[in-house]
ZADO-1210 file (C-alpha; in nm, 4 decimals, padded with zeros to 6 digits):
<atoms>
<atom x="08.2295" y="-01.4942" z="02.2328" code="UNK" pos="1"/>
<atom x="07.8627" y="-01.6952" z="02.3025" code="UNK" pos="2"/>
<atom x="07.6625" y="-01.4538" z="02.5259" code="UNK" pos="3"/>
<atom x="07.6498" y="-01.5617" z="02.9184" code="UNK" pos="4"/>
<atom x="07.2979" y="-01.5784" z="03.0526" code="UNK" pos="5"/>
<atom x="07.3292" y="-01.2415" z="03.2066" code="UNK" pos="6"/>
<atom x="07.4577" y="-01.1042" z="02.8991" code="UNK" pos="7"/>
<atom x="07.1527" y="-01.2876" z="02.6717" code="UNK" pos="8"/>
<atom x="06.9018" y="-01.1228" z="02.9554" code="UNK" pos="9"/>
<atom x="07.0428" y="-00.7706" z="02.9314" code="UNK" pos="10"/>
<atom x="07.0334" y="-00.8068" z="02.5286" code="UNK" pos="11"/>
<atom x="06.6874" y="-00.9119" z="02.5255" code="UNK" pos="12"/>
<atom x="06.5891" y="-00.6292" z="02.7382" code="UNK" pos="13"/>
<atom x="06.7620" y="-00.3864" z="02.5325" code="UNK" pos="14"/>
<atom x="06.5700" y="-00.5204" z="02.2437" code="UNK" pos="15"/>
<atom x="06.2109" y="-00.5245" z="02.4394" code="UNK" pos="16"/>
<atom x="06.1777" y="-00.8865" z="02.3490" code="UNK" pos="17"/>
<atom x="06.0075" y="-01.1762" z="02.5576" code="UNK" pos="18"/>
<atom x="06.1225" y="-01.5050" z="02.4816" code="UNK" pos="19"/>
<atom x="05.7973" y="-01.6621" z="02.2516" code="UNK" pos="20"/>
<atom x="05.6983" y="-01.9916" z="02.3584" code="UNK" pos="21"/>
<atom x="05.5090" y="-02.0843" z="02.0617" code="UNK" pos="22"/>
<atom x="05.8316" y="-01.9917" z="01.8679" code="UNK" pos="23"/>
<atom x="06.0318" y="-02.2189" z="02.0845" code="UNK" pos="24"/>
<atom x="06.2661" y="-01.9427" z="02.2200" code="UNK" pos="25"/>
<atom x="06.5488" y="-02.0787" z="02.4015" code="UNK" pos="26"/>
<atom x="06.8403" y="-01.9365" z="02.3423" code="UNK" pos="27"/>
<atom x="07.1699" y="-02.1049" z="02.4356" code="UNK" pos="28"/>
<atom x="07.3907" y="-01.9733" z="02.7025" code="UNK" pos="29"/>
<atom x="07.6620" y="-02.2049" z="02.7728" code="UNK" pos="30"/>
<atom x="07.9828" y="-02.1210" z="02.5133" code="UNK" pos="31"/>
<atom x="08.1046" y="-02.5033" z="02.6115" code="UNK" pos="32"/>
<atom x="07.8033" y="-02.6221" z="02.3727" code="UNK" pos="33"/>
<atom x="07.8626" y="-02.3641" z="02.1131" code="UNK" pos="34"/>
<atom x="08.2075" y="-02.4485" z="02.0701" code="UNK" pos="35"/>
<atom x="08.0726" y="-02.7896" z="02.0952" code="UNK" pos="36"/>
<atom x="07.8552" y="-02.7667" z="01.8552" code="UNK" pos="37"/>
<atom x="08.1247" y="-02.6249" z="01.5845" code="UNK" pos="38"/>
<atom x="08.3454" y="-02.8755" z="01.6705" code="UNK" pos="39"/>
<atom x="08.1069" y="-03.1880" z="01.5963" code="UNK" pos="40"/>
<atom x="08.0297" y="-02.9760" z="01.2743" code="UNK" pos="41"/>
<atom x="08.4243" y="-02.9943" z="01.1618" code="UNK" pos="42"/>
<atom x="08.3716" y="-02.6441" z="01.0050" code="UNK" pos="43"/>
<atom x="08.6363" y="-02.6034" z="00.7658" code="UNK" pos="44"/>
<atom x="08.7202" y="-02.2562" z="00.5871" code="UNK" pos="45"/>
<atom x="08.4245" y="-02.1610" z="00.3191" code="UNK" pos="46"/>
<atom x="08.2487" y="-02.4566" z="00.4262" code="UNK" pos="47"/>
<atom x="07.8386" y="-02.3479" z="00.3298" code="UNK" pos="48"/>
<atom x="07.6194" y="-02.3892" z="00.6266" code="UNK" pos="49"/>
<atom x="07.2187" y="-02.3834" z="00.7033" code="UNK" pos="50"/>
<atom x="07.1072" y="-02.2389" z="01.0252" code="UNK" pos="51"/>
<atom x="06.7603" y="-02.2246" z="01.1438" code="UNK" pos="52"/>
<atom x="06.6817" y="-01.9734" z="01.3683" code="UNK" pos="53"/>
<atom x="06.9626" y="-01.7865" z="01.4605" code="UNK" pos="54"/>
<atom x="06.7893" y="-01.5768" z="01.7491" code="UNK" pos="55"/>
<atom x="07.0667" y="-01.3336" z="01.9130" code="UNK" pos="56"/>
<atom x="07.3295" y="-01.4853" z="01.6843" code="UNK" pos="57"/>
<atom x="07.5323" y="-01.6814" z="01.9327" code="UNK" pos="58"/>
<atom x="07.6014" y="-02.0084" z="01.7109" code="UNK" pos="59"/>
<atom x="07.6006" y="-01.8170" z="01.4023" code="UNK" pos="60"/>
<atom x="07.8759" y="-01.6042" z="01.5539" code="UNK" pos="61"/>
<atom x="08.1043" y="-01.8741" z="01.6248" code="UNK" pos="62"/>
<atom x="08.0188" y="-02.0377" z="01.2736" code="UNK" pos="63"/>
<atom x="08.1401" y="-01.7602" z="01.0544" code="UNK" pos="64"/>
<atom x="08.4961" y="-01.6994" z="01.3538" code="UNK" pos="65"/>
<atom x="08.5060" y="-02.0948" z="01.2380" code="UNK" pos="66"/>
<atom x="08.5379" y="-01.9487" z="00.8895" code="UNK" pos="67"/>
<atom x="08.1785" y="-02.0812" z="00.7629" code="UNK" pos="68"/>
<atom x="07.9702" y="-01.8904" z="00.5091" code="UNK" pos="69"/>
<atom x="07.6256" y="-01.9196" z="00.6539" code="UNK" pos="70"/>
<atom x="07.2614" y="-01.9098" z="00.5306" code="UNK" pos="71"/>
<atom x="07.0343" y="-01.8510" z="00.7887" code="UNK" pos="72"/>
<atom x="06.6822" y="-01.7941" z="00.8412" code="UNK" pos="73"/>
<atom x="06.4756" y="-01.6218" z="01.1384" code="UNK" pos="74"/>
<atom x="06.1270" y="-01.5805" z="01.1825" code="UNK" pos="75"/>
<atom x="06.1146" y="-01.3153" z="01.4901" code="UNK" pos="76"/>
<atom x="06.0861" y="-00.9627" z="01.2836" code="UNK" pos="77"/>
<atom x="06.2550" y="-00.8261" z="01.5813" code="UNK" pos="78"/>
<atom x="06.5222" y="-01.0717" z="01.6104" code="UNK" pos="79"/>
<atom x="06.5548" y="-01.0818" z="01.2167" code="UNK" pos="80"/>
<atom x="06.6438" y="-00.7282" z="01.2815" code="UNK" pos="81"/>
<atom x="06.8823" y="-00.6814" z="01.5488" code="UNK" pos="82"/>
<atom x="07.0742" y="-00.9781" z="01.3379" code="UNK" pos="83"/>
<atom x="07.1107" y="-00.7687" z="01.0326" code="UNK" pos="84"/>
<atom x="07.2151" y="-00.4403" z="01.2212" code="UNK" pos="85"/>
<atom x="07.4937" y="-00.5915" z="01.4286" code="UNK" pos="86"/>
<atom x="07.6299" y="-00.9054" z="01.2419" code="UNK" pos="87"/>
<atom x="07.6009" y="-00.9276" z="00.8468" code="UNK" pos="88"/>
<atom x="07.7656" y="-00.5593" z="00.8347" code="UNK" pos="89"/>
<atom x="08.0675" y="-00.7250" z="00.9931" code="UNK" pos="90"/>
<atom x="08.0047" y="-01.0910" z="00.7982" code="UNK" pos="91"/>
<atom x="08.2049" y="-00.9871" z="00.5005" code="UNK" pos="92"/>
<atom x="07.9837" y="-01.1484" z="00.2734" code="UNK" pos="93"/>
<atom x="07.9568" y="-01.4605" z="00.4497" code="UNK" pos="94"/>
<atom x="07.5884" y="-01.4653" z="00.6158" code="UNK" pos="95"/>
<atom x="07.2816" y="-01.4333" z="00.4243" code="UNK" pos="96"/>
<atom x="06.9867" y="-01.3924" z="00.6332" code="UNK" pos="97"/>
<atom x="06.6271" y="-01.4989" z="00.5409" code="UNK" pos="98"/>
<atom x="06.3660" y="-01.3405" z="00.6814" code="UNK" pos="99"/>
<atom x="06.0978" y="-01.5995" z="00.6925" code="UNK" pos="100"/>
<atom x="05.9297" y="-01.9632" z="00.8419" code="UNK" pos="101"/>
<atom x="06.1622" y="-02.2354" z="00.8268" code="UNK" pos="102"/>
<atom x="05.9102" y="-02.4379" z="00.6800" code="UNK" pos="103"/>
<atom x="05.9293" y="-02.2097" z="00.3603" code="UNK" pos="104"/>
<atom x="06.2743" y="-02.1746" z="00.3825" code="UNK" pos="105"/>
<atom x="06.4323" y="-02.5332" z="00.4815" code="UNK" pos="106"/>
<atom x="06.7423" y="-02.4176" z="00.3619" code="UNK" pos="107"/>
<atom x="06.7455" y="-02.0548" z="00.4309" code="UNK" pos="108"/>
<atom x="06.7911" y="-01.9550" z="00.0570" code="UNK" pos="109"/>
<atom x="07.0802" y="-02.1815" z="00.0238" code="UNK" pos="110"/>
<atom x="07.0984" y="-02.1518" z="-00.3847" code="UNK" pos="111"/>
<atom x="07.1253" y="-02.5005" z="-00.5650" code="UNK" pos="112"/>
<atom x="07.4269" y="-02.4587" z="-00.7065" code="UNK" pos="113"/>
<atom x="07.6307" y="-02.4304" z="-00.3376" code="UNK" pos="114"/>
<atom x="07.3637" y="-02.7383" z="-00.2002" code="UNK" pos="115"/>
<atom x="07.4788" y="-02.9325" z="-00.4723" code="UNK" pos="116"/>
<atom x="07.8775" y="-02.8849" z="-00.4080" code="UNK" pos="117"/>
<atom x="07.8098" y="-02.9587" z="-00.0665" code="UNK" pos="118"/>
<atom x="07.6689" y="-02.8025" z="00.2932" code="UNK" pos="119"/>
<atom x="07.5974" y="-02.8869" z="00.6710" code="UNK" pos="120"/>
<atom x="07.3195" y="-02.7849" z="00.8680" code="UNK" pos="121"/>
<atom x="07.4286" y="-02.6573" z="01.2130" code="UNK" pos="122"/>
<atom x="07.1225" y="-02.5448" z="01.4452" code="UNK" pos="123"/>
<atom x="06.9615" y="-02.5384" z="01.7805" code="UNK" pos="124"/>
<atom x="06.6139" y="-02.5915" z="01.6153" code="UNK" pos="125"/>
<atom x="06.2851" y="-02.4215" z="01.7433" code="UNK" pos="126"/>
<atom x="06.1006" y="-02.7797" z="01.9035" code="UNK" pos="127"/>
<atom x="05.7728" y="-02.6760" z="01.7465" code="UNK" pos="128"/>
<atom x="05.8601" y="-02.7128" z="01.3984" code="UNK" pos="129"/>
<atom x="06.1446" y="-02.9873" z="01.4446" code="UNK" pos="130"/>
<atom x="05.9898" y="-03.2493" z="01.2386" code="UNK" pos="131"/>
<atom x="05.8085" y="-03.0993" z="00.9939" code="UNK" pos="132"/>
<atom x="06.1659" y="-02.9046" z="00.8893" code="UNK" pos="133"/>
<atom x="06.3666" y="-03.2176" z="00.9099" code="UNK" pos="134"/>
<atom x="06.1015" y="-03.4094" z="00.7158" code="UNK" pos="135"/>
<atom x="06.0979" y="-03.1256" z="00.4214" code="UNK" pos="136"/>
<atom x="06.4987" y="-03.1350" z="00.4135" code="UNK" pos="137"/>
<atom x="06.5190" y="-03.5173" z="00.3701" code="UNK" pos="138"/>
<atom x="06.3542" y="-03.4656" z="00.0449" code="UNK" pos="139"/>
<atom x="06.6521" y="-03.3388" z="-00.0674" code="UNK" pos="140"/>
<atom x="06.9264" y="-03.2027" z="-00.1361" code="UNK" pos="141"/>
<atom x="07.0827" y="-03.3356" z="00.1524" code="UNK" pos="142"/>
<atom x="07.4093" y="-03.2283" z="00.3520" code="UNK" pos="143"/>
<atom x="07.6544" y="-03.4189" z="00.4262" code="UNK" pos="144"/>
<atom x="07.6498" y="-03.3467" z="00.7958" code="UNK" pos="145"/>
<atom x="07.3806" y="-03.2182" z="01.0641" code="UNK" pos="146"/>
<atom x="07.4627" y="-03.1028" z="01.4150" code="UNK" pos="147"/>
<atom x="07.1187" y="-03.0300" z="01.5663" code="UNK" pos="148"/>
<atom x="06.9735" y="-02.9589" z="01.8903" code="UNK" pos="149"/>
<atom x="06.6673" y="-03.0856" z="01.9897" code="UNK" pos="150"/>
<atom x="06.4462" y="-03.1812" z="02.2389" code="UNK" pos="151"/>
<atom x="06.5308" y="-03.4963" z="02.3505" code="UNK" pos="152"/>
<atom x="06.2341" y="-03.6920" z="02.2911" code="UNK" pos="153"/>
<atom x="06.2561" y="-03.5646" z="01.9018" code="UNK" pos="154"/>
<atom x="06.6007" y="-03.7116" z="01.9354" code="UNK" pos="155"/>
<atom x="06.4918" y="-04.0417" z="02.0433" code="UNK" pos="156"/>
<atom x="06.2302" y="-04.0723" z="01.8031" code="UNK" pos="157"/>
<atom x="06.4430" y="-04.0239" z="01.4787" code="UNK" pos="158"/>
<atom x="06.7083" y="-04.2679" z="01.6011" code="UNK" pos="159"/>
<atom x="06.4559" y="-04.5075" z="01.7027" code="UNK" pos="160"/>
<atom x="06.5111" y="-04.8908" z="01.6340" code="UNK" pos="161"/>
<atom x="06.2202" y="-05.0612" z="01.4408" code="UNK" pos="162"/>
<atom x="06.0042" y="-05.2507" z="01.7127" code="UNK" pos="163"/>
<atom x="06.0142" y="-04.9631" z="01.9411" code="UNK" pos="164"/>
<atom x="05.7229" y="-04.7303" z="01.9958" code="UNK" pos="165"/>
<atom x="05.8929" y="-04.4344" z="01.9053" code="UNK" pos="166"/>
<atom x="05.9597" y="-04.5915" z="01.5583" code="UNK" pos="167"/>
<atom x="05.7668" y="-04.4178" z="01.3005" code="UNK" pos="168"/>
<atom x="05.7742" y="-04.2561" z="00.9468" code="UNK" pos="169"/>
<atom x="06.0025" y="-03.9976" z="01.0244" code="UNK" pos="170"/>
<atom x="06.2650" y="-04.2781" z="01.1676" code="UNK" pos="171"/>
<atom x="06.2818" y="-04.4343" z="00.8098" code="UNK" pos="172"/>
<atom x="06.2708" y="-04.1434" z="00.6297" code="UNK" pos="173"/>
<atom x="06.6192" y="-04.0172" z="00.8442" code="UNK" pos="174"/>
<atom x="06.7439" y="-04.3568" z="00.8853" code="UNK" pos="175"/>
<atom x="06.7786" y="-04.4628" z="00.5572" code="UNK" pos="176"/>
<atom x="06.9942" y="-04.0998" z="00.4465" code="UNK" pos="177"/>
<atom x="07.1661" y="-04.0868" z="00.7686" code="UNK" pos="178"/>
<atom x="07.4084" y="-04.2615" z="01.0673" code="UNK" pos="179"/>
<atom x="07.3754" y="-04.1508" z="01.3904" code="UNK" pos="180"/>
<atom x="07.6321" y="-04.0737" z="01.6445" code="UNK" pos="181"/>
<atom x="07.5497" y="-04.1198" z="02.0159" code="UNK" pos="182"/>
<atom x="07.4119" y="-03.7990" z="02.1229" code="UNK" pos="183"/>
<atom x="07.5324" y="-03.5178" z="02.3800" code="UNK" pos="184"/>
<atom x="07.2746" y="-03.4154" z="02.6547" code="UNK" pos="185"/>
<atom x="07.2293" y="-03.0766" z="02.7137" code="UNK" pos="186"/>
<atom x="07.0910" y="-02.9192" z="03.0595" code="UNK" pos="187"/>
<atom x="06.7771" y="-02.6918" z="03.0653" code="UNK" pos="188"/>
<atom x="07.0209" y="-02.4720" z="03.2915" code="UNK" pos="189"/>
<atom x="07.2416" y="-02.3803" z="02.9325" code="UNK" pos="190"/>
<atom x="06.9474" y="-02.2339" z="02.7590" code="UNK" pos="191"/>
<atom x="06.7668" y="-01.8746" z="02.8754" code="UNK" pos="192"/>
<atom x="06.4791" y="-01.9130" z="02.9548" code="UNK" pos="193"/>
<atom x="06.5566" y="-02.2870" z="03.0604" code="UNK" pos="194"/>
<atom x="06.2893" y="-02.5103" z="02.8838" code="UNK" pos="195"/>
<atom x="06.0620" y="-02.7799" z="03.0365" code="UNK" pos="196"/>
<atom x="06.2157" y="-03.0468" z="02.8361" code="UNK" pos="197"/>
<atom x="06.5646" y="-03.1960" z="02.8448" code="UNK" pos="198"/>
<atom x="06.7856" y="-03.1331" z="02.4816" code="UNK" pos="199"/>
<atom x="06.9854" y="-03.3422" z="02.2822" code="UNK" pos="200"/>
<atom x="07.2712" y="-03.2200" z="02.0516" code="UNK" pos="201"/>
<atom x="07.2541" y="-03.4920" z="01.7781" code="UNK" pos="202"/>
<atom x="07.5429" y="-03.5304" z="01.4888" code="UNK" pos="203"/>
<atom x="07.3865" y="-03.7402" z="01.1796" code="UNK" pos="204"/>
<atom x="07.6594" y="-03.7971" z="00.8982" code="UNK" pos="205"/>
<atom x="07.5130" y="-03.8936" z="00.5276" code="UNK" pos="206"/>
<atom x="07.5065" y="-04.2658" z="00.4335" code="UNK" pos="207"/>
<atom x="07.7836" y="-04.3437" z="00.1612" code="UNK" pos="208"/>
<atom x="07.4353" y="-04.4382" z="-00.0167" code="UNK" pos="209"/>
<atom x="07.1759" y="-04.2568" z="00.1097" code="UNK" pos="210"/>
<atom x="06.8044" y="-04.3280" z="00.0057" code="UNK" pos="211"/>
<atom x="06.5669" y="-04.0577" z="-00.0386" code="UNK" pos="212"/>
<atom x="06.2041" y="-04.1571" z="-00.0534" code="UNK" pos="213"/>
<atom x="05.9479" y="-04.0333" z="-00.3385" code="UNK" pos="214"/>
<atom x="05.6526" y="-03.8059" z="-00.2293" code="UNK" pos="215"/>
<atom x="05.4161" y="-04.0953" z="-00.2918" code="UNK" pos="216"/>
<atom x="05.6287" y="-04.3404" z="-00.0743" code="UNK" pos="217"/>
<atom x="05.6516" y="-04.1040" z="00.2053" code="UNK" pos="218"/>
<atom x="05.2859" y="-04.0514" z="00.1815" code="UNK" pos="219"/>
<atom x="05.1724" y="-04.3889" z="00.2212" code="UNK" pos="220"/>
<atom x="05.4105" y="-04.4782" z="00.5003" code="UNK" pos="221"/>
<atom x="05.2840" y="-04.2280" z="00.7382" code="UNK" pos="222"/>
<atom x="04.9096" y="-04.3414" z="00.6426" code="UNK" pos="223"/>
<atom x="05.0428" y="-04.7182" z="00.7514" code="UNK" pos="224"/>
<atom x="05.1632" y="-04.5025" z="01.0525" code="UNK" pos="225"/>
<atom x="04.8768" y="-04.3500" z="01.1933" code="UNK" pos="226"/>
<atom x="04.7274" y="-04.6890" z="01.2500" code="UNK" pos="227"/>
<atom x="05.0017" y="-04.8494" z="01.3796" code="UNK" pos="228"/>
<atom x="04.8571" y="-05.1103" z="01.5924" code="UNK" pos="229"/>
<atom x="04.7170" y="-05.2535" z="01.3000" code="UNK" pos="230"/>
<atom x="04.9070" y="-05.5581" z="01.0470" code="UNK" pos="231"/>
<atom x="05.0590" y="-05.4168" z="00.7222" code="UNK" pos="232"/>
<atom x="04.8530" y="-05.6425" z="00.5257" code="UNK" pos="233"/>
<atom x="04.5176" y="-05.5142" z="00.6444" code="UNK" pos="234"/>
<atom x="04.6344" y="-05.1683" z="00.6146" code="UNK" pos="235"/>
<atom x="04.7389" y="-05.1972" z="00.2487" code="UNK" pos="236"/>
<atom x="04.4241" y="-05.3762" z="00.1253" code="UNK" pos="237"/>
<atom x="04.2115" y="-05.1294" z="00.2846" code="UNK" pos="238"/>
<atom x="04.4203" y="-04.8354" z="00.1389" code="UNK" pos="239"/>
<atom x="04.3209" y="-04.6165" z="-00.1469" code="UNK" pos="240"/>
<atom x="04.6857" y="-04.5384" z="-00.2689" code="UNK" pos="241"/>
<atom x="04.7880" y="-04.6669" z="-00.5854" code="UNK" pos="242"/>
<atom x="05.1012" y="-04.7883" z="-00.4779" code="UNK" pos="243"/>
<atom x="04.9243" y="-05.0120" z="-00.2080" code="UNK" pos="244"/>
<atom x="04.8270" y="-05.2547" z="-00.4043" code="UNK" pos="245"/>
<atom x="05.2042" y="-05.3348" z="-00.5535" code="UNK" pos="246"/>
<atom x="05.3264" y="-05.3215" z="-00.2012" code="UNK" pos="247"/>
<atom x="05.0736" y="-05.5976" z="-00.1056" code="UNK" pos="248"/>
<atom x="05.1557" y="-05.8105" z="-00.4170" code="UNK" pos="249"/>
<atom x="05.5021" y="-05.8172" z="-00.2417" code="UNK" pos="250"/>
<atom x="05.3733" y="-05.8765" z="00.1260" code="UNK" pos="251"/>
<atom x="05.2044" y="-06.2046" z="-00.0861" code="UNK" pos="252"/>
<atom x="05.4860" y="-06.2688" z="-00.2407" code="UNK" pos="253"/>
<atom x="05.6955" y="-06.3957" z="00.1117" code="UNK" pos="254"/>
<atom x="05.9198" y="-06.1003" z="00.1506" code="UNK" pos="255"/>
<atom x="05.7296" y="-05.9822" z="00.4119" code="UNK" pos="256"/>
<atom x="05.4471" y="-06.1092" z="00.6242" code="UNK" pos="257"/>
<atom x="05.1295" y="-05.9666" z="00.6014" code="UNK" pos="258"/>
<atom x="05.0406" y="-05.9855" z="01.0163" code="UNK" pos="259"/>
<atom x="05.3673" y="-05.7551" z="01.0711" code="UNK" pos="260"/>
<atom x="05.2664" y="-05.4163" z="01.2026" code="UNK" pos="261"/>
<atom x="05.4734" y="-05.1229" z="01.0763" code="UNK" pos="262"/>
<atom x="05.6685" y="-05.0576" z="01.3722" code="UNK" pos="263"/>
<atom x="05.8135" y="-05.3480" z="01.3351" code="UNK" pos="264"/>
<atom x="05.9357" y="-05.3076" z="00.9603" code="UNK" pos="265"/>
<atom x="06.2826" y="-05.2644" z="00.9601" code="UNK" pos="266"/>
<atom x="06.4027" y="-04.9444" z="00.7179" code="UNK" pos="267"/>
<atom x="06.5665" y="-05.1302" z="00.4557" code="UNK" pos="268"/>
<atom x="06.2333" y="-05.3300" z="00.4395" code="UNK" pos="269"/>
<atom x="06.0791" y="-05.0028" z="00.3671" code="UNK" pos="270"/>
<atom x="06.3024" y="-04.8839" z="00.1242" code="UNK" pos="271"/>
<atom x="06.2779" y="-05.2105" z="-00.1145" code="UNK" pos="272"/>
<atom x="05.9058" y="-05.1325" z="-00.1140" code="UNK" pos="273"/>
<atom x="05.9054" y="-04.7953" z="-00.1964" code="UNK" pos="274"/>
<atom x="06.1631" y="-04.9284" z="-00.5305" code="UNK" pos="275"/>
<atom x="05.8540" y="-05.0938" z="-00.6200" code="UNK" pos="276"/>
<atom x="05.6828" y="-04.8008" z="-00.7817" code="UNK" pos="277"/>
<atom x="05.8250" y="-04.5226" z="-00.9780" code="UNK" pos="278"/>
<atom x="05.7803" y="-04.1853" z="-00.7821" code="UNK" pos="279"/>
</atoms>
């Protein structure tokens, strides 16, 4: 049963804990988006699952009643605590709990073995560390579904259509793994304490051919990024990276004009130049 906000304020009070800002702590409070949240998941029995964290437990509650076996990982000590007193006694097994940054753990200690056979990624991420996590998982492995929460403007940014302003590096890198379903808006009146910021719950399913970018790729993109205003061709020729110069021999070569800025690249644009180089 998800925790009403009067049952979430009496439980942090119990536990002497303030809500962190800097951690994003906002803890959901509305059961409709829980069970919402499951739902979009399709949890199926012994289905592995990656939460990020977990806070009071409310989500991964109703992931392991949806019969889920659930890596998790929390950074509050005190939080990380009170998890491992009152729920993985009564887990069976079923949720291992990482005590840790998310940006260490991007997959809570999900072993290889059980990435590689398959997992989702259910979680009402922390805002501050949003993109930096999502960035480290779409280096791979990837799971075949994620149901995440996020602020909204995060949301808009990673679905972002080239020629937009909110197109960027971390749009191509997502875009060219995952689809996007339309997302679900979530008011700052279901979280405790209610955040400044409207949410987003966001399902992304795996492309039936999903392209992962190499380190060196990925690197060079976001240096074309922060100067965006600037043409592609001008960017590349003034670049250091070794890979530049291959990816201006193909600007030369007509697939691409040189005057294009990178917002307005499209993805798979991006993708046939990062086949250019070995990674």
């Amino acid at each position: 049963m998800p925790l009403s906000p009067s049952a979430t304020r009496d439980l942090l009070g119990q536990l002497d804990h303030r809500p962190r800002r800097s951690l994003g702590q906002n803890f959901l409070v509305d059961g409709n988006i829980v069970r919402k949240s499951v739902a979009l998941a399709e949890i199926a029995q012994g289905d592995a699952v990656v939460e990020i964290g977990p806070g009071l437990g409310t989500l991964t509650a109703a992931l392991l009643e949806a019969g889920a076996e659930v890596w998790a990982v929390e950074l509050d000590p005190l939080l990380h605590a009170h998890l491992a007193a009152e729920l993985v006694p009564i887990a069976h097994g079923r949720l291992h709990l990482v005590a840790g940054d998310a940006m260490d753990h991007p997959l809570a200690g999900l072993p290889q073995a059980r990435a590689a056979a398959g997992f989702k990624i259910v979680a009402n991420l922390p805002y501050a560390v949003s993109t930096p996590w999502l960035d480290a998982v779409l280096s791979g492995p990837l799971p075949g579904r994620m149901v995440l929460m996020l602020q909204q403007e995060a949301a808009q940014r990673y679905t972002a259509p080239p020629g937009t302003k909110s197109f960027g590096a971390i749009s191509i890198f997502l875009q060219a793994a995952y689809g996007h379903t339309r997302g679900h808006r979530v008011a700052a009146a279901c979280f405790h304490p209610r955040p400044d910021i409207e949410s987003l719950l966001l399902t992304l399913d795996l492309r039936a051919e999903p392209f992962v970018f190499p380190p060196a790729a990925r690197n060079l993109i976001r240096s074309c990024f922060r100067q965006r205003r600037k043409q592609i061709g001008a960017l590349l020729r003034s670049s250091k990276d070794p890979m530049a110069q291959a990816w201006l021999d193909h600007l030369v070569s007509g697939k691409l004009q040189a005057a294009t800025r990178p917002e307005a690249i499209p993805v798979a644009a991006w993708v046939e130049l990062s086949k250019l180089v070995d990674p």
